[in-house]
C-alpha positions in Angstrom: 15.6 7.2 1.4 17.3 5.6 -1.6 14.8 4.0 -3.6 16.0 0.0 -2.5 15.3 1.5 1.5 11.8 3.1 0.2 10.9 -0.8 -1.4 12.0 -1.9 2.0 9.6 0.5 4.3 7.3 0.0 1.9 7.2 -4.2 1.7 7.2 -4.2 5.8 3.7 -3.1 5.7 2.6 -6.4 4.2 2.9 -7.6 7.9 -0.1 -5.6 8.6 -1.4 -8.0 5.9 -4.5 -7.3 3.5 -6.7 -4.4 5.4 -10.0 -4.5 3.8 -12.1 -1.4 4.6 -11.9 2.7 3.6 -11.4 3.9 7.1 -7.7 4.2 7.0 -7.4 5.3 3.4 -10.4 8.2 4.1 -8.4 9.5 6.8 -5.0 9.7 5.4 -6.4 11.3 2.1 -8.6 14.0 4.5 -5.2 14.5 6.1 -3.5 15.1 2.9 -5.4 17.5 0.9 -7.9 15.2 -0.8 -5.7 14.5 -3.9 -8.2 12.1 -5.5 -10.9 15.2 -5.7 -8.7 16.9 -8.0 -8.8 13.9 -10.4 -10.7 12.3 -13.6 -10.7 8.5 -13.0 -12.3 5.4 -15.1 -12.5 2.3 -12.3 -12.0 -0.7 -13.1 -12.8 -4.0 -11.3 -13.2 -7.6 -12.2 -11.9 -11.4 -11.4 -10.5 -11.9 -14.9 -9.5 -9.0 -17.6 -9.5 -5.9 -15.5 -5.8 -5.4 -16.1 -5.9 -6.1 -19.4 -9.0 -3.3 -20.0 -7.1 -0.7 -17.9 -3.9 -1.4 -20.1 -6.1 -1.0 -22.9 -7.9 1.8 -22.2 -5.1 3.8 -20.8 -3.5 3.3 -23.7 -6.6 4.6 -26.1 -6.8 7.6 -23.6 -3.2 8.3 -24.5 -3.5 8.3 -27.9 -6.3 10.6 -27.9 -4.2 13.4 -26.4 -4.5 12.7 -22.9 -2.2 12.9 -19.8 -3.2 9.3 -18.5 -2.4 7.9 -15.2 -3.0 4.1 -15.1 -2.8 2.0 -11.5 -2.8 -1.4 -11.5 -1.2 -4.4 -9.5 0.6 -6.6 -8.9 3.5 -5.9 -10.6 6.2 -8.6 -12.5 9.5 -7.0 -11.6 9.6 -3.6 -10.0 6.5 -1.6 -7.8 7.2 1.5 -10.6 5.3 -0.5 -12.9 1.8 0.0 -11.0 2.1 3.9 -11.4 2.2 4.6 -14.9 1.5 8.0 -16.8 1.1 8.2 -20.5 2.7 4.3 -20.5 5.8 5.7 -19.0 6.6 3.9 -15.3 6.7 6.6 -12.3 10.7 6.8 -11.5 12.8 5.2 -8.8 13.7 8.5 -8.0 9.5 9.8 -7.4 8.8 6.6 -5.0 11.8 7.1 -3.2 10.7 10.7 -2.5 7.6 10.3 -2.1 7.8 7.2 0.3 10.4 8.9 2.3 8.2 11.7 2.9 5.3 9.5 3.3 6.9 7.4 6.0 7.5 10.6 7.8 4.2 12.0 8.0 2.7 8.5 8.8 4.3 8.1 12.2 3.6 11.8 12.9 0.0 10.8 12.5 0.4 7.4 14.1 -2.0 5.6 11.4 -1.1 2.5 10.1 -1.7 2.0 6.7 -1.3 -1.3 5.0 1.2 -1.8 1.7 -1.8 -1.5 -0.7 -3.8 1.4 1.2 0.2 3.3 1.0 0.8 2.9 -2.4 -2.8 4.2 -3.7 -1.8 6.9 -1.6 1.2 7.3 -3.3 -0.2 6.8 -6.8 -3.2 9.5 -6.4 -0.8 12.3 -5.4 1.4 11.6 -8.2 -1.3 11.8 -10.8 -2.0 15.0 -9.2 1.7 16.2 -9.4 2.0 15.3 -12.9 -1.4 16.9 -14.2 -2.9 13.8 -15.0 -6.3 14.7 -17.1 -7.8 11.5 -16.4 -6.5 8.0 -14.1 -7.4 4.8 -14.9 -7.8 3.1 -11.6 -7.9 -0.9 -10.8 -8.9 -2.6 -8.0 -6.8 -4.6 -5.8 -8.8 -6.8 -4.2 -13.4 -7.0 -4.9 -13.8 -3.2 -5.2 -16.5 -2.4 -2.3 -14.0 -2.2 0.5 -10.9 -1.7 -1.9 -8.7 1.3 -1.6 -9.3 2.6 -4.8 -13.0 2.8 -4.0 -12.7 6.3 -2.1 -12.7 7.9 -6.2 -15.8 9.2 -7.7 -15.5 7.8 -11.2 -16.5 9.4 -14.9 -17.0 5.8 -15.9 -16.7 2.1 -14.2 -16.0 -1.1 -15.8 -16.8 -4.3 -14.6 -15.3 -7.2 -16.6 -15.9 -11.0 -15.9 -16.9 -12.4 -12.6 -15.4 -15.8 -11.5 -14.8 -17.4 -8.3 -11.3 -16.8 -7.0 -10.1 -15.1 -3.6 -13.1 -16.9 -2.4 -11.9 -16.9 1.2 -12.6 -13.0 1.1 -14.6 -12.1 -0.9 -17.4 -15.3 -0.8 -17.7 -18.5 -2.2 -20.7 -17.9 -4.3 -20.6 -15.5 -7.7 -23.3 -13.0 -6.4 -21.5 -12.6 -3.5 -18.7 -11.7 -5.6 -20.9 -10.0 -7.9 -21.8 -7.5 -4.8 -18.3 -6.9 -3.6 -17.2 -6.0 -7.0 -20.6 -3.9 -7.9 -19.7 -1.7 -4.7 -17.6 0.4 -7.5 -20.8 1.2 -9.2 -21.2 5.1 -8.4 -25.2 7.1 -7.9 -25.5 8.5 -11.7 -22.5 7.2 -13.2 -22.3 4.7 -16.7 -20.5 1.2 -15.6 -20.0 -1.0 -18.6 -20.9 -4.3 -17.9 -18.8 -7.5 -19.2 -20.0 -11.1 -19.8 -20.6 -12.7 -16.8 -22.9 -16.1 -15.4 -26.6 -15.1 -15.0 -26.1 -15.4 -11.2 -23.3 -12.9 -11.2 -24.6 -10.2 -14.3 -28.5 -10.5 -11.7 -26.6 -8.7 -8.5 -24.5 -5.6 -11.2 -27.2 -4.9 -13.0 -29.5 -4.7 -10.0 -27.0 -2.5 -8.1 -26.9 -0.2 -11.2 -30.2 0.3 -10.9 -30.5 1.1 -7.2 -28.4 4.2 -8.0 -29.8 5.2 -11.4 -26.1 4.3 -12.9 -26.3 3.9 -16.9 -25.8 0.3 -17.5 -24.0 -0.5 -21.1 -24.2 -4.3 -21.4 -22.1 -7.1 -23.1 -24.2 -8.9 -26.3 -26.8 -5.8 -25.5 -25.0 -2.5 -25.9 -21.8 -3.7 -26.9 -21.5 -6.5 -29.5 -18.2 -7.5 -31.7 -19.6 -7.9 -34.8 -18.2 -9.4 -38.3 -14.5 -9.9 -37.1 -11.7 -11.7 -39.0 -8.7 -13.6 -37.5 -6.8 -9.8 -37.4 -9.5 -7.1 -37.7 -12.7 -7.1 -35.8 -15.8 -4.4 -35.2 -17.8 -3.1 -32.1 -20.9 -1.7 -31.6 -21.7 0.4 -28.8 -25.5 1.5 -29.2 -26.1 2.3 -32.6 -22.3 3.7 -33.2 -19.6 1.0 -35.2 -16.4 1.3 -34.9 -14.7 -1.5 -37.6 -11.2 -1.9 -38.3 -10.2 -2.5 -34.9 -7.0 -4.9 -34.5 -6.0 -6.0 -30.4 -2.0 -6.1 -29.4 -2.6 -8.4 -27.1 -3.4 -12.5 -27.6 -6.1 -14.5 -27.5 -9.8 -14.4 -28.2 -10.8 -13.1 -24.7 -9.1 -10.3 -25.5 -11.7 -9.4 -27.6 -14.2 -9.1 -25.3 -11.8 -7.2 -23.0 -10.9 -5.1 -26.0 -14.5 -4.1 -26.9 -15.4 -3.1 -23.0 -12.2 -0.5 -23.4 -14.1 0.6 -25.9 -17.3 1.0 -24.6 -15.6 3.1 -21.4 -14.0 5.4 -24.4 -17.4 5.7 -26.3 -18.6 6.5 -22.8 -16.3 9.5 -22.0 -17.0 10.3 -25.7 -20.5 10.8 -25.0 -19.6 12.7 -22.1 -17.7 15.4 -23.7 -14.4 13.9 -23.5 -12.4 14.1 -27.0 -11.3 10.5 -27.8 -11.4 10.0 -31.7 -12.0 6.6 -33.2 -8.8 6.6 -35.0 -7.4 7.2 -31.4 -8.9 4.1 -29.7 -7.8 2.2 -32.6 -4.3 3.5 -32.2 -4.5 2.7 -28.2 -5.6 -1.0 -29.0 -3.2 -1.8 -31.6 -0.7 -0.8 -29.3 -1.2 -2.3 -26.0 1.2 -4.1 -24.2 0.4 -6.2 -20.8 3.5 -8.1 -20.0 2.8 -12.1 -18.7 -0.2 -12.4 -20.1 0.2 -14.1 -23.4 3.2 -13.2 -23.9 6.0 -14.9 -26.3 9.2 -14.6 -25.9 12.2 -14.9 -28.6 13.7 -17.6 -27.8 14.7 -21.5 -29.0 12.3 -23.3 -28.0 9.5 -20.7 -28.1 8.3 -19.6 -24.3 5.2 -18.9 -23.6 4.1 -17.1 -20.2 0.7 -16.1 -18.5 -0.5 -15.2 -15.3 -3.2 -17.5 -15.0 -4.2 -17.6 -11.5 -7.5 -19.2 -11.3 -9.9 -22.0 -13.2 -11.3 -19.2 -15.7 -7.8 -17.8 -16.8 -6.7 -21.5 -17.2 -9.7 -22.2 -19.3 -8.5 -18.8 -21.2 -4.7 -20.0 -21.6 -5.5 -24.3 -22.4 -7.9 -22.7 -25.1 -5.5 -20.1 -27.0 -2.6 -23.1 -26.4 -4.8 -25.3 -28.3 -5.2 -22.8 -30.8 -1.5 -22.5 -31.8 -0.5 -26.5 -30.9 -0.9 -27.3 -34.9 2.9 -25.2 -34.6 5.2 -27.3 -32.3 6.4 -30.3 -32.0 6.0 -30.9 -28.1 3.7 -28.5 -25.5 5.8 -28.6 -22.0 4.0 -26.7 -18.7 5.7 -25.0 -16.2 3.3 -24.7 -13.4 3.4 -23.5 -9.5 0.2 -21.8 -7.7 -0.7 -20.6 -3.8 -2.5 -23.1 -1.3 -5.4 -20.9 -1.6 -6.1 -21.7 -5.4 -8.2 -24.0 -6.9 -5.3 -26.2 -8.7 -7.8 -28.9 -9.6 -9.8 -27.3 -11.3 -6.9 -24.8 -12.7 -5.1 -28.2 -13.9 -8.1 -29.9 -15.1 -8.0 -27.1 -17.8 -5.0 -28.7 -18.9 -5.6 -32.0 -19.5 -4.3 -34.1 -22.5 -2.7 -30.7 -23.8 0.9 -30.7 -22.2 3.2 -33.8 -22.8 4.5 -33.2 -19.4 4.3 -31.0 -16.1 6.8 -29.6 -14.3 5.8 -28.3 -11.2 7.5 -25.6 -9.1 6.6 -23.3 -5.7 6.3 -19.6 -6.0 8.6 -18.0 -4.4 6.4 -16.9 -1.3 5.3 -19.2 2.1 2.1 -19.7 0.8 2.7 -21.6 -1.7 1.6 -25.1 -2.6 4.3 -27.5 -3.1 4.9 -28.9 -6.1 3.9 -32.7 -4.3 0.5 -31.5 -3.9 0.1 -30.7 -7.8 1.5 -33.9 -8.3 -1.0 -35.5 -6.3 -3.9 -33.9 -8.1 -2.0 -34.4 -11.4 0.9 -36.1 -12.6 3.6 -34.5 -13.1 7.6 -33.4 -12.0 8.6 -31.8 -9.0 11.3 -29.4 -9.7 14.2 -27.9 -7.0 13.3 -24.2 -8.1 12.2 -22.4 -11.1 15.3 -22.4 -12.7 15.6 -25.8 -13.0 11.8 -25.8 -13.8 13.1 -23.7 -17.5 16.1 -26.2 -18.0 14.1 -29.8 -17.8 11.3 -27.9 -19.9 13.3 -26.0 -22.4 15.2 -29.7 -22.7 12.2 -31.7 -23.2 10.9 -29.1 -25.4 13.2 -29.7 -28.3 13.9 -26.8 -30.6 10.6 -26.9 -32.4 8.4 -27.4 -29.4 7.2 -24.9 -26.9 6.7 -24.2 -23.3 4.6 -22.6 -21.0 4.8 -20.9 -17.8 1.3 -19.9 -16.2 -0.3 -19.8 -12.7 1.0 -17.5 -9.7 2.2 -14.2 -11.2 4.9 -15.0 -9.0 6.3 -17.7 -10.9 5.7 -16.0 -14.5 7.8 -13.0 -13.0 11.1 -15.1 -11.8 10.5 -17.1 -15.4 10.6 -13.5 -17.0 13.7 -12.3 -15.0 15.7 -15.3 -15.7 14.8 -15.8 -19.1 15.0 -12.1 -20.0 17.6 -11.0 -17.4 15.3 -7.9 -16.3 15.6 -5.5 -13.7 14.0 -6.2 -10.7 13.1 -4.7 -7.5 15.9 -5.5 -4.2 15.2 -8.7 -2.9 13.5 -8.1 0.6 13.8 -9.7 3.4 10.4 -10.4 5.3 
């Protein structure tokens, strides 16, 4: 296959639609050799943060010398980007091979394997092809029945729990909380972010059921006397100061300091990971649509907040920075299974208008039904989204793109004119 016919086999398995359950992915990895027994992995799970920590601590692992696979998803532009090693995207060239070959052997074994269940496939046997020493691993989707949750992990994070995905995974946070603690491995450390009460009750109670090391936000890991740049963390009685974060806002901080405890982990466990090496890693992180700025008149601001609590995260940095324009302008568009009142109540009395837009998938809501909830403009497409907010923007003012990655990435492609993946048909 060429690599725009390998996208194509690959995106027709999203009609099998989201496949929760190991089943599938035990089988096919049996079938193929096991790859994922031949691997180092840190997992990492989460409603809000978990991509940032994997970016974050794939990066450290990389600076300290080693070969690091990082998978994560979804991806802004092209599927390369969830396969990473050592920060460098797996080629068109790999998938294309690797799918074509895959494709083969699936309908010899008549198993049906959904898009996700495929590309963790995928991913683990080229982290094995390329000597990876150790694979940062997110999860799709809750982390009990994910894909990813066939690997036996050195160390698991767990960032913060909020509701979102509610129609899968519950409507309550401890049933969230249980779902996502199903990462939690018998004997293994899982660093523990901030989280409600109701939530932190069900991970730490798991972690005890299978004697896993628990290493706790404001307990085991605190960020102590920090500046506006430069900020310390202690994990147990070991400080490690002069740490600075690439990536913006002050929740990064906390996302920042569980990357740490994960490398302090490893540290303990007789991986070599210097401090001057997780420094190194943080300082030079990059997570593209979240938080990002891009060079342009007026300034652009995009972020893939999807739900209330990344909102909350993105109306709090905006108000940071507001003293700096003359006019705040939102581009927004979400899915009908979001919470857009309470994602839009994060907004309120920040923006001097809204434009809303649809994602460009079926399920999304229409811009009418964010007007409804509040005020706002409907917009033809997300092009002409950019033009009435770049207009009303002025030259000193700013806007912002956030909800449904999906948006953020067509923003980001015709802002920045970047490659993307072939359109498919579906």
């Amino acid at each position: 296959m060429y690599y725009s016919q390998a996208i194509e086999f690959l995106y027709g398995l999203q009609g099998r639609g989201i496949k929760l359950g190991l089943e599938r992915i035990e089988r096919a990895l049996q079938e193929r050799g096991q790859p994922h027994k031949r691997l180092h992995f840190a997992h990492v799970a989460g409603t809000n943060g978990k991509g940032s920590v994997s970016a974050m601590l794939a990066s450290c692992l990389t600076a300290a010398g080693l070969r690091t696979g990082l998978f994560t998803s979804p991806h802004l532009h092209r599927f390369t980007e969830r396969i990473q090693i050592n920060g460098k995207e797996l080629s068109e060239d790999s998938v294309a091979r690797r799918l074509s070959e895959l494709a083969t052997w699936q309908q010899q074994q008549s198993l049906e394997l959904s898009f996700f269940e495929m590309a963790t496939l995928l991913a683990l046997e080229a982290f094995v092809d390329e000597g990876c020493d150790m694979v940062v691993m997110e999860t799709g989707l809750g982390g009990r029945l994910d894909s990813t949750n066939v690997i036996f992990p050195e160390v698991c994070v767990i960032t913060h729990i909020a509701r979102d995905h509610s129609e899968i995974l519950g409507d309550d946070l401890a049933t969230i909380a249980s779902e996502k603690a199903g990462i939690i491995k018998k004997g293994r450390p899982v660093i523990l972010g901030s989280s409600p009460d109701e939530a932190l009750t069900v991970l730490i109670a798991r972690a005890r059921a299978l004697d896993a090391p628990a290493v706790l936000w404001n307990r085991d890991i605190v960020v102590t006397d920090g500046t506006e740049e430069r900020f310390s963390v202690r994990i147990h009685d070991e400080i490690l100061s002069d740490l600075f974060v690439a990536l913006r806002g002050s929740h990064q901080r906390h996302n920042a300091a569980l990357a740490v405890g994960a490398c302090v982990t490893l540290r303990q466990l007789g991986w070599s990971i210097p401090s001057e090496a997780i420094r190194a890693g943080l300082s030079s992180t990059t997570w593209p649509g979240r938080l990002e700025f891009l060079a342009s008149v007026p300034k652009v601001l995009l972020d893939a907040a999807h739900n209330p609590d990344g909102c909350q995260a993105l109306a709090d940095y905006v108000r940071s920075i507001q003293h700096a324009f003359s006019r705040l302008v939102l581009v927004f568009g979400c899915m009908q299974d979001k919470d857009a009142r309470a994602m839009l109540a994060c907004f309120r009395g920040l923006f001097a208008q809204h434009f809303y837009v649809a994602p460009p998938m079926s399920r999304a809501m229409a811009p009418g039904a964010l007007d409804a909830i509040s005020p706002g403009a409907s917009c033809e497409g997300i092009a002409d989204a950019l033009s009435r907010a770049q207009d009303l923007a002025g030259p000193q003012g700013l806007f912002v793109v956030a909800g449904s990655i999906f948006v953020v990435a067509e923003a980001r492609r015709l802002l920045l004119g970047n490659a993307t993946d072939p359109l498919i048909g579906m």
